[in-house]
N, CA and C of each residue as an Amber inpcrd file, in Angstrom:
protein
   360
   8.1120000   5.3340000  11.9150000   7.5700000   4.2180000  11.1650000
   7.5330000   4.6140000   9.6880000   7.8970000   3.8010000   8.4140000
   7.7350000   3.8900000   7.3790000   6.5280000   2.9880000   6.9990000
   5.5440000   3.8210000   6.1160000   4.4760000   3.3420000   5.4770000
   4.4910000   3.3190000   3.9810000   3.9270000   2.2770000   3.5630000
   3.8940000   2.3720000   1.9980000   1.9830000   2.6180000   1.7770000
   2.2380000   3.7070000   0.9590000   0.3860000   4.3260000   0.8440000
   0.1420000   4.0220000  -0.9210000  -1.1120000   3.2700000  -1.2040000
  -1.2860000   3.1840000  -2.7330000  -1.9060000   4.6050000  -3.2490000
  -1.1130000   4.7250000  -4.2710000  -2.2280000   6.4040000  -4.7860000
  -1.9140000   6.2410000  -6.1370000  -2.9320000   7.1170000  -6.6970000
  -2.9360000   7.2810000  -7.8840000  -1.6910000   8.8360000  -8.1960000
  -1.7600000   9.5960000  -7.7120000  -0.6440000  11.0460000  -7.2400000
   0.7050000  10.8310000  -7.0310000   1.0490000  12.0390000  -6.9360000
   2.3660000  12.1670000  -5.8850000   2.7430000  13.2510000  -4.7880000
   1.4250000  13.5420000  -4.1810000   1.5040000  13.8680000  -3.2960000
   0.8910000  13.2770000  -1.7140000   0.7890000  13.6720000  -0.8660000
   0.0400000  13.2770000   0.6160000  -1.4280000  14.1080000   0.5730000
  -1.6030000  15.1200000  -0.5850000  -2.7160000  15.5610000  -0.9570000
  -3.7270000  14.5620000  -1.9520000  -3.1400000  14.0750000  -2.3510000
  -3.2320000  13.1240000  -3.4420000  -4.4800000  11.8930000  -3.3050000
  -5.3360000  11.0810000  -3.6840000  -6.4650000   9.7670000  -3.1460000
  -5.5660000   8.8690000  -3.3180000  -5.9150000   8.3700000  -1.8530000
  -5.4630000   6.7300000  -1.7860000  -5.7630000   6.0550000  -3.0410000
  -5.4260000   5.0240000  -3.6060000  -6.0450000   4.0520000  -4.7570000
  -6.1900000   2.8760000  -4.1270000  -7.4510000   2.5230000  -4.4120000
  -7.9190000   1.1780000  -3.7920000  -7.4490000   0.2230000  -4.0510000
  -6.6740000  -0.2640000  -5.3170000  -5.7730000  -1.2950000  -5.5330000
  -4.5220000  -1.5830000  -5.0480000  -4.3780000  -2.6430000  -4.4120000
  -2.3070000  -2.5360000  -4.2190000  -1.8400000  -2.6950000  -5.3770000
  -1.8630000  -4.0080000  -6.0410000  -0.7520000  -4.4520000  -7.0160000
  -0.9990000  -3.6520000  -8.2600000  -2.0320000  -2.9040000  -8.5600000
  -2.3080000  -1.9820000  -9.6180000  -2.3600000  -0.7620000  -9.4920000
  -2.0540000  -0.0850000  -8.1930000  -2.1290000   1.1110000  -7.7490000
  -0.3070000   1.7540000  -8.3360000  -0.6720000   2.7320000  -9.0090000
   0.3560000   3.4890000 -10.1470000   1.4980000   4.1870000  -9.3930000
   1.0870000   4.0140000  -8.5960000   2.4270000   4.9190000  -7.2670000
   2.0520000   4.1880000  -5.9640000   3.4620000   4.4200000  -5.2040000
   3.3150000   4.0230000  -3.7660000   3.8670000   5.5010000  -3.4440000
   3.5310000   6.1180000  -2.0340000   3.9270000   7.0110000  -1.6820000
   4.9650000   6.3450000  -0.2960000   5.8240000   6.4840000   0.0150000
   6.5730000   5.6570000   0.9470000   7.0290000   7.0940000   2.3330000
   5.9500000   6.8070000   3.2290000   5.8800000   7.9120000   4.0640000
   6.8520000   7.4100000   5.1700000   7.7780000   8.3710000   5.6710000
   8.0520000   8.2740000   7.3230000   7.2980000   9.0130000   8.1880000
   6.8130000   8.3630000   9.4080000   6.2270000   9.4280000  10.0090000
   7.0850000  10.2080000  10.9310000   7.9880000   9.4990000  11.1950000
   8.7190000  10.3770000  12.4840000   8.6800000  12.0200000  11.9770000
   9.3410000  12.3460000  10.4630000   9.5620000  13.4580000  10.1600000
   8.4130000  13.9660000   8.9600000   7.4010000  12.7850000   8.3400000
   6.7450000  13.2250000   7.5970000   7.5450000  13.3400000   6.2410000
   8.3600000  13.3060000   6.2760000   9.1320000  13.0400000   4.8160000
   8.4290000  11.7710000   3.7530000   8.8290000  11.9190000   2.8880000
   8.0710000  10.4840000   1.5750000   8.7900000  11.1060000   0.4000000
   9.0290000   9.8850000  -0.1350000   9.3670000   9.3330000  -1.6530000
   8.3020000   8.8880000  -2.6440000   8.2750000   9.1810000  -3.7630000
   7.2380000   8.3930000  -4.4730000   7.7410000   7.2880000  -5.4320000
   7.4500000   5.9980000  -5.5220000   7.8440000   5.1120000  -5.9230000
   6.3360000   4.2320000  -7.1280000   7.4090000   4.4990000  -7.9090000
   6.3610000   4.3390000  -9.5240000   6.3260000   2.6930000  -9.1130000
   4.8200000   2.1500000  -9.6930000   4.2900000   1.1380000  -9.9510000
   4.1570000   0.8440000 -11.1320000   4.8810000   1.2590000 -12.4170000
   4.4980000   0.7730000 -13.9480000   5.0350000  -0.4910000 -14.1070000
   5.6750000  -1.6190000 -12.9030000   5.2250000  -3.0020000 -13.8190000
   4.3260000  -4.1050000 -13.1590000   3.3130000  -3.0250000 -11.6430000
   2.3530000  -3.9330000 -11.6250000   0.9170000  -3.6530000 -12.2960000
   1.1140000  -1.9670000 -12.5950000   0.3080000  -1.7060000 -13.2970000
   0.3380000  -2.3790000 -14.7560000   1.2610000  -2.6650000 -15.2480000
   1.1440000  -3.0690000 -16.7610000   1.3520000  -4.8690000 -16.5690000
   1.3250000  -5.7390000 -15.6850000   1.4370000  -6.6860000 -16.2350000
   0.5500000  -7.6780000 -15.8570000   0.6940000  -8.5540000 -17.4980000
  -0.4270000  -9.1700000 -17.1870000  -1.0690000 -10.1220000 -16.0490000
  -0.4080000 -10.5220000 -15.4330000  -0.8900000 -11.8540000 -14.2620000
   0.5220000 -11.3180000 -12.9510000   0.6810000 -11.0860000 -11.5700000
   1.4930000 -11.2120000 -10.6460000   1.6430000  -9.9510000 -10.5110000
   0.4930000  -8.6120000 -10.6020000   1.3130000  -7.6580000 -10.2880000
   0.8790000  -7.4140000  -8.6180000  -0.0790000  -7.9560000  -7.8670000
  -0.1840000  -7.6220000  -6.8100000   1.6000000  -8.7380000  -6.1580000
   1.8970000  -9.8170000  -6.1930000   3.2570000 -10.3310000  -5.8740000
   4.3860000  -9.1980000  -6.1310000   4.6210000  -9.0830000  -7.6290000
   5.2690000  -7.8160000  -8.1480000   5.4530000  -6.7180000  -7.1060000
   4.3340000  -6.3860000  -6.6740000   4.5920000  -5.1890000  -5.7220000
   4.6330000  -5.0840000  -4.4980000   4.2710000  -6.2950000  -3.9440000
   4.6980000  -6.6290000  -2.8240000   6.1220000  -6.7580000  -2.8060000
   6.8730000  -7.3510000  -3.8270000   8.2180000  -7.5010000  -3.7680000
   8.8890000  -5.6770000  -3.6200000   8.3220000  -5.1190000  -4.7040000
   8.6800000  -4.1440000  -4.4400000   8.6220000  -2.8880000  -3.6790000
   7.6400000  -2.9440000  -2.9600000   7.5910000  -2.5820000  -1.3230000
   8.4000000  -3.0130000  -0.1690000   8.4500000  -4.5170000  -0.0180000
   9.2810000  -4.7420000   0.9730000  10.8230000  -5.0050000   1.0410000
  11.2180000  -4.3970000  -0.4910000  12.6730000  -3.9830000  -0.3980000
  12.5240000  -2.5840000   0.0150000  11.7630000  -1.8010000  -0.2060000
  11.9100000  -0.3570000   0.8050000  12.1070000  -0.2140000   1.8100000
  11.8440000  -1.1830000   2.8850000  12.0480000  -1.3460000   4.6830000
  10.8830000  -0.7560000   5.1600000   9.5030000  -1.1020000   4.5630000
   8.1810000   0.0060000   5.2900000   7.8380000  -1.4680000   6.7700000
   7.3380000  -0.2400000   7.2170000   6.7430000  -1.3360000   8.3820000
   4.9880000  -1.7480000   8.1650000   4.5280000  -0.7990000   7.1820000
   2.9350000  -0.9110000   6.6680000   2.3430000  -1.1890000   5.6010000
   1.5050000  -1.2820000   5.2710000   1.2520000  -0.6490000   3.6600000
  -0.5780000  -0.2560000   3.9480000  -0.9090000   0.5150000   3.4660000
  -2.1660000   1.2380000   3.5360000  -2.7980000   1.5470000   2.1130000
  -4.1610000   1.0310000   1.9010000  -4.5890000   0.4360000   0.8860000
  -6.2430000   0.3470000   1.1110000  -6.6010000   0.2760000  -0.3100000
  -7.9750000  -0.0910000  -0.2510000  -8.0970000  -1.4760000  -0.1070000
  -7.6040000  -2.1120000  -0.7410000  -7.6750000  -3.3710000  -0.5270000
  -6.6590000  -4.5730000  -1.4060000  -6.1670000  -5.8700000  -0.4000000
  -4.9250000  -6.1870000  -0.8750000  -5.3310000  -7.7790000  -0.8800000
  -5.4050000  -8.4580000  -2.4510000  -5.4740000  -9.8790000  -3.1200000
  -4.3490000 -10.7970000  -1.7690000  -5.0970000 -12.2250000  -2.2500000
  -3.9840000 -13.0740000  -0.8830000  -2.7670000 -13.3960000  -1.2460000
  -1.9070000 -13.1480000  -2.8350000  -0.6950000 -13.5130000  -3.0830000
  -0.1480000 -12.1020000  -2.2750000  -0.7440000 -11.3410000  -2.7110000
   0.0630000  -9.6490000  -2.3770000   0.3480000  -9.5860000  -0.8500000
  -0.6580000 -10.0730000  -0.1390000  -1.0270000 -10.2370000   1.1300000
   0.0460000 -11.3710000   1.7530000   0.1930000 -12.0950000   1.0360000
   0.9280000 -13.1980000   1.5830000   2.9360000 -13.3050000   1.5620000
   2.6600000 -12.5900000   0.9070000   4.3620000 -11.4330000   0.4430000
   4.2340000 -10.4470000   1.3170000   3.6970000  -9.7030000   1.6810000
   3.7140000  -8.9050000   2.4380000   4.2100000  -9.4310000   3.9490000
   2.8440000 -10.1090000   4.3060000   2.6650000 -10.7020000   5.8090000
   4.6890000 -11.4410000   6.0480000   4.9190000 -12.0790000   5.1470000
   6.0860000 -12.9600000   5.2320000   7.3220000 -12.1740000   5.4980000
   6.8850000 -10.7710000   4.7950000   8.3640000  -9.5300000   4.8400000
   7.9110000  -8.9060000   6.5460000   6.8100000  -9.7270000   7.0520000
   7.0890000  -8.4460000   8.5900000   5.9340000  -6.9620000   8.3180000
   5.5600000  -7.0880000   7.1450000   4.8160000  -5.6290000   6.6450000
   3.0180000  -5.7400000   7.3960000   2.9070000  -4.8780000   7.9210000
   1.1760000  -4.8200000   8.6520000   0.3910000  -4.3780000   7.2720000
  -1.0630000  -4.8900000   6.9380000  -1.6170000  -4.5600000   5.4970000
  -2.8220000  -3.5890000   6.7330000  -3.1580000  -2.6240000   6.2530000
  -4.4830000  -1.7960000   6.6630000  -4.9300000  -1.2940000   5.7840000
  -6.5320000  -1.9200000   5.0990000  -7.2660000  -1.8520000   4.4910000
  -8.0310000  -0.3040000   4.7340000  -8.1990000   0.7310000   3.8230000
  -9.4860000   1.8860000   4.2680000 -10.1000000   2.1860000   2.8690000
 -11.2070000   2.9490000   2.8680000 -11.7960000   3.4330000   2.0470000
 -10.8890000   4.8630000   0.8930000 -11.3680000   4.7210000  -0.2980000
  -9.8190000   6.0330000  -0.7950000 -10.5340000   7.2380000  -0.2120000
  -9.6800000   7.8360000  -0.4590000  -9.8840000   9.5580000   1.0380000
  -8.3680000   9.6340000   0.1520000  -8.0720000  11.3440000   0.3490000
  -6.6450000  11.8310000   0.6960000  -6.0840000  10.9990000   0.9470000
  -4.3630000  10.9750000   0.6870000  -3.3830000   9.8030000   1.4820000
  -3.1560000  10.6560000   2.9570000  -3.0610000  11.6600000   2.8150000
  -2.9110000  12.3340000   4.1620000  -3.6680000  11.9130000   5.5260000
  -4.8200000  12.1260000   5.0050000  -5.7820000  11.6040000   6.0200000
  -6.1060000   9.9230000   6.4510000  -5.7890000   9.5190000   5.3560000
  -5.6290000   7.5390000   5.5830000  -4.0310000   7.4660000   6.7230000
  -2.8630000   8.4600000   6.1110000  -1.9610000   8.3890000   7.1990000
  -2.4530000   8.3440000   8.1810000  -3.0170000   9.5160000   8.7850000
  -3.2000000  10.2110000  10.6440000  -4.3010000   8.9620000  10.5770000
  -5.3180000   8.7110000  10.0620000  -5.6360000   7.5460000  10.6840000
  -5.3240000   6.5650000  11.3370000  -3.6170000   5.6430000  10.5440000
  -3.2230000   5.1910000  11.3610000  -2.2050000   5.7670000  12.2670000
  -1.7430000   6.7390000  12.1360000  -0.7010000   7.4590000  13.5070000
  -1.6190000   7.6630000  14.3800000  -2.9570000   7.9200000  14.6200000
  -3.6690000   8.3230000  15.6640000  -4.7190000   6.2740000  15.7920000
  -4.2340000   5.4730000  15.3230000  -4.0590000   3.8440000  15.8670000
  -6.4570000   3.6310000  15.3290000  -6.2780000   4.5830000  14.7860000
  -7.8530000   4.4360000  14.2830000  -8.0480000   3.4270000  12.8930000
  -6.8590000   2.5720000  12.4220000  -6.9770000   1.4440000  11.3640000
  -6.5730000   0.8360000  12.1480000  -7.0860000  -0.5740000  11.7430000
  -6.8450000  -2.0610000  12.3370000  -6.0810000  -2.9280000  11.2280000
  -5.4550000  -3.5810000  11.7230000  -4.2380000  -4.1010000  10.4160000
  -5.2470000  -5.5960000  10.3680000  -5.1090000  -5.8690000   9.1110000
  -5.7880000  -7.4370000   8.4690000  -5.0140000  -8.4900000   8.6530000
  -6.0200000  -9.0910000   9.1120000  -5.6930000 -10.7000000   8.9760000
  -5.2200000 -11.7970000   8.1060000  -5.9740000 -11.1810000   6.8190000
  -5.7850000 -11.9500000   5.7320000  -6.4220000 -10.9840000   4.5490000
  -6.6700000 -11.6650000   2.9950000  -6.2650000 -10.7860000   2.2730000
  -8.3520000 -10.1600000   2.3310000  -8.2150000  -9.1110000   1.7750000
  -9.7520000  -8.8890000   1.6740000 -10.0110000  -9.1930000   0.4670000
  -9.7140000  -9.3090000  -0.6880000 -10.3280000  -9.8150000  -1.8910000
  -9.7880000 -11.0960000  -2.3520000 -10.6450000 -11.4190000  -3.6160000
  -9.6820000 -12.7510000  -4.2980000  -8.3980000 -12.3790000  -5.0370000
  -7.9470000 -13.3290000  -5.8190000  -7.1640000 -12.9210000  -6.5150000
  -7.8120000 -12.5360000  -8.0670000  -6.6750000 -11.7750000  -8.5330000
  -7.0960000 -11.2000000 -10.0110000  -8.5120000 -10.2910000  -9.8400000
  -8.4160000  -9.5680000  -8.6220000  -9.7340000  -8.5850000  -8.1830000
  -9.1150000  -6.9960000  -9.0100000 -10.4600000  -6.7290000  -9.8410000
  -9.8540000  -5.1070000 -10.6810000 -10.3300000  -4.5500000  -9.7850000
């Protein structure tokens, strides 16, 4: 399974970042082998209005099957859900440990978005 993880880092040592569309990196994990890429966020971080859309777009040209997050606005959410992508909301921790959370099926994927839109 490929996951897309928000962090502020670039590592799997690294804190989750509670934002999607403003979160400065995605870490784009496979789990089969544990391998990841890090994939820069500087134009949802810098722009002014659409960066949670913005990065939804640019996540689900990666082919992830997840995205793991503190928490994800309903445009971001709604780009997502439409590409096939599961959203699982957690508290920031390590990205490492937000992973095995869900490889060991202990996150529950969302329904809908948890915040409003334009949430800092």
């Amino acid at each position: 399974m490929k996951v897309a993880i928000t962090t502020n880092g670039n590592t799997l040592d690294d804190a989750l970042d509670s934002r999607f569309g403003r979160a400065p990196r995605f870490l784009i994990v496979d789990t089969d082998d544990n391998s990841f890429q890090v994939i820069d966020n500087a134009q949802g971080v810098g722009a002014p209005q659409g960066a949670g859309i913005q990065s939804a777009m640019t996540i689900a040209k990666t082919g992830v099957d997840a995205v793991i997050s503190g928490h994800c606005g309903p445009k971001a959410f709604h780009v997502l859900s439409e590409a096939g992508i599961k959203v699982y909301n957690t508290d920031v921790m390590p990205v490492k440990e937000a992973l095995k959370l869900l490889v060991d099926g202990k996150l529950t994927s969302a329904n809908n978005a948890d915040v409003q839109g334009h949430w800092q």
